[in-house]
Structures are given as structure tokens and as C-alpha cells.
MIFI-487139 format. One record per residue (C-alpha): residue number from 1; residue in one letter; x negated, y, z. Coordinates in steps of 0.25 Angstrom, whole numbers. Layout:
N
{seq NUM type A xx X yy Y zz Z}
...
END
This chain:
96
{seq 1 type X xx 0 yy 0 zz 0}
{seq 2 type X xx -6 yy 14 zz -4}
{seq 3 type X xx -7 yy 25 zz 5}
{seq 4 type X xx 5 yy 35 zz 8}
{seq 5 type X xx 4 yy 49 zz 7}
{seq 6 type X xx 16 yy 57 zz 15}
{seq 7 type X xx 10 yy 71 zz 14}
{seq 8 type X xx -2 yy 74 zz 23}
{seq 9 type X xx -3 yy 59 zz 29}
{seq 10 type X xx -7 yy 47 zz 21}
{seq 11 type X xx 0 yy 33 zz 26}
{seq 12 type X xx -9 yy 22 zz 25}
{seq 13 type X xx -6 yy 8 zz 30}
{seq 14 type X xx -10 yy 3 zz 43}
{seq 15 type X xx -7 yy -11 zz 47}
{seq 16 type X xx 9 yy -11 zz 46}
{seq 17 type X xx 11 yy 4 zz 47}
{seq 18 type X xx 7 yy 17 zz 41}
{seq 19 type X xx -4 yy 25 zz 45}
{seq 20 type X xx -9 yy 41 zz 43}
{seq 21 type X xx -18 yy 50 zz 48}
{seq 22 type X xx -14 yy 65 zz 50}
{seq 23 type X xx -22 yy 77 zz 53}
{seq 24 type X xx -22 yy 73 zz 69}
{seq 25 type X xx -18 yy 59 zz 70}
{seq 26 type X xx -12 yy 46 zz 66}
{seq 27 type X xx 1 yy 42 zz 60}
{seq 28 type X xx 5 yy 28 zz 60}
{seq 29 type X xx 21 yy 20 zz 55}
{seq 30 type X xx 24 yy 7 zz 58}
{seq 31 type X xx 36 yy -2 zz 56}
{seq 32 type X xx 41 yy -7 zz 70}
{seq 33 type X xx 52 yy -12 zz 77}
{seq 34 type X xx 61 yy 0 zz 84}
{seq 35 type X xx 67 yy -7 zz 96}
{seq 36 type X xx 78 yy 4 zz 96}
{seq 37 type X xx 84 yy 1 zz 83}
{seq 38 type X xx 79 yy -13 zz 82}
{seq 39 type X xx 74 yy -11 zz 69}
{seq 40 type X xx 61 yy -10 zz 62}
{seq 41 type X xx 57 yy 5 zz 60}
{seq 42 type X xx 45 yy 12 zz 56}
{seq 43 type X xx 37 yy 20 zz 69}
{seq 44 type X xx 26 yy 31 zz 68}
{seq 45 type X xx 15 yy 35 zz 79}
{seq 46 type X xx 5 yy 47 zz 78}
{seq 47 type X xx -8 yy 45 zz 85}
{seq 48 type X xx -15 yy 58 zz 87}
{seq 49 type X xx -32 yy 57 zz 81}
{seq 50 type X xx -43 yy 61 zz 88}
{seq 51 type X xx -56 yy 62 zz 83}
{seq 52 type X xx -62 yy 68 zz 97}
{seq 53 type X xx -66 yy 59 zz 108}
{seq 54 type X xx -56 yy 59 zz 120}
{seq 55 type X xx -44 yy 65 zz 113}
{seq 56 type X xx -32 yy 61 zz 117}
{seq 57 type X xx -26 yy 53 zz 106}
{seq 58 type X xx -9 yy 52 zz 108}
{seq 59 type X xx 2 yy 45 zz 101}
{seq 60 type X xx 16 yy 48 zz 96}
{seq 61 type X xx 25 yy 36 zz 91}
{seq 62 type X xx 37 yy 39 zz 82}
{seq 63 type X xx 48 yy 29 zz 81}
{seq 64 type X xx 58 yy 25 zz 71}
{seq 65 type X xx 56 yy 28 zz 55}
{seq 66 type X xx 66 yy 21 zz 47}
{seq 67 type X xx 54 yy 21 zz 36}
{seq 68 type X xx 41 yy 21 zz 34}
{seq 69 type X xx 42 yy 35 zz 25}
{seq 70 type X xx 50 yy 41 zz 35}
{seq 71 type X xx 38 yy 37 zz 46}
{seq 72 type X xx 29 yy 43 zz 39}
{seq 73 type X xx 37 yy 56 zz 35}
{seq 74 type X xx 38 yy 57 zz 49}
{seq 75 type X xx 24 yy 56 zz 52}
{seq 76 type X xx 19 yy 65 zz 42}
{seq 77 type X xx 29 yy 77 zz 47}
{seq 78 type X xx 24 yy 73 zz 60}
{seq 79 type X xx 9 yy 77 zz 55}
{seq 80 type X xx 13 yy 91 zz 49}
{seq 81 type X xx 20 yy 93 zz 64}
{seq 82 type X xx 8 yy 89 zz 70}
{seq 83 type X xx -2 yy 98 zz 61}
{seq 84 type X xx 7 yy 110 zz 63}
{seq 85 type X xx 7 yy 109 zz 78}
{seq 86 type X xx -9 yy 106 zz 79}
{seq 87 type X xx -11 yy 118 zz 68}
{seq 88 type X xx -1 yy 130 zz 74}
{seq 89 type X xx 11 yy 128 zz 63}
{seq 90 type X xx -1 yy 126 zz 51}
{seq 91 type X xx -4 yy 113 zz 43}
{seq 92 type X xx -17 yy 110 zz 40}
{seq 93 type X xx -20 yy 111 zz 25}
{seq 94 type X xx -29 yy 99 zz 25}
{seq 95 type X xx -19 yy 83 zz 24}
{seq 96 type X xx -25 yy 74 zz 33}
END
């Protein structure tokens, strides 16, 4: 399977799931079982990167896609969120 492209992050497979880098961390979609609904659905997490020693790395989990697109739309909007926060309302010109 290629790699996917959705704006400013490239999808690339990672064992069963999906996985991109961003300008401050990982993305990551996976298929699993949502106990709620009982049903197979697709999950995201962010992991926070950190290339200086002692940095507190953190994790955020997001629950319940009903495809693999709409996880990785989600994702992707969650990145430009993320860069305007870190950058006062600007996005950086640069694509990760």
C-alpha cells in the first residue's frame, strides 16, 4: 500500500494502523473494538515528540471513527489546531 498524503501529514502503515509524523508529535489509527458500541471502529492517539533529554513526553487517545479517512481528517485538523496554538494564531509555512 502507498503512502497517504492528507494535507500537511503523510500516512504511512504501521503494523495494522496508520501512522504520521506532524511538526510536534505522532499521529497513530488503528482499528479496534469499541466496548461502548460493541463494534469494530477506528481509534487515533497523538504522542507528543521530544528530541531534548527529560522532556516530558504525553499522550492523547481519541475514540471512535467510523472510517479510516474520517480518523485521519480528524487527525490532521487536530495538527493545524496544535501548530496554531504553539505558534500564537500563525502556521508555520514549512509541511512536516
Amino acid at each position: 500500500m502507498a503512502d497517504t498524503v492528507i494535507v500537511g501529514l503523510t500516512w504511512q502503515r504501521y503494523g495494522l494502523g496508520q501512522l504520521a509524523k506532524s511538526t510536534h508529535g505522532y499521529y497513530l489509527v488503528y482499528r479496534n473494538f469499541d466496548k461502548e458500541m460493541k463494534t469494530i471502529r477506528w481509534f487515533a492517539e497523538y504522542e507528543t515528540g521530544s528530541d531534548r533529554f527529560g522532556e516530558q513526553v504525553s499522550r492523547i487517545e481519541f475514540h471512535g471513527f467510523d472510517n479510516l479517512e474520517d480518523a485521519q481528517a480528524f487527525c490532521e485538523k487536530n495538527a493545524l489546531e496544535v501548530d496554531r496554538t504553539l505558534h500564537g494564531g500563525a502556521v508555520p509555512f514549512e509541511t512536516p
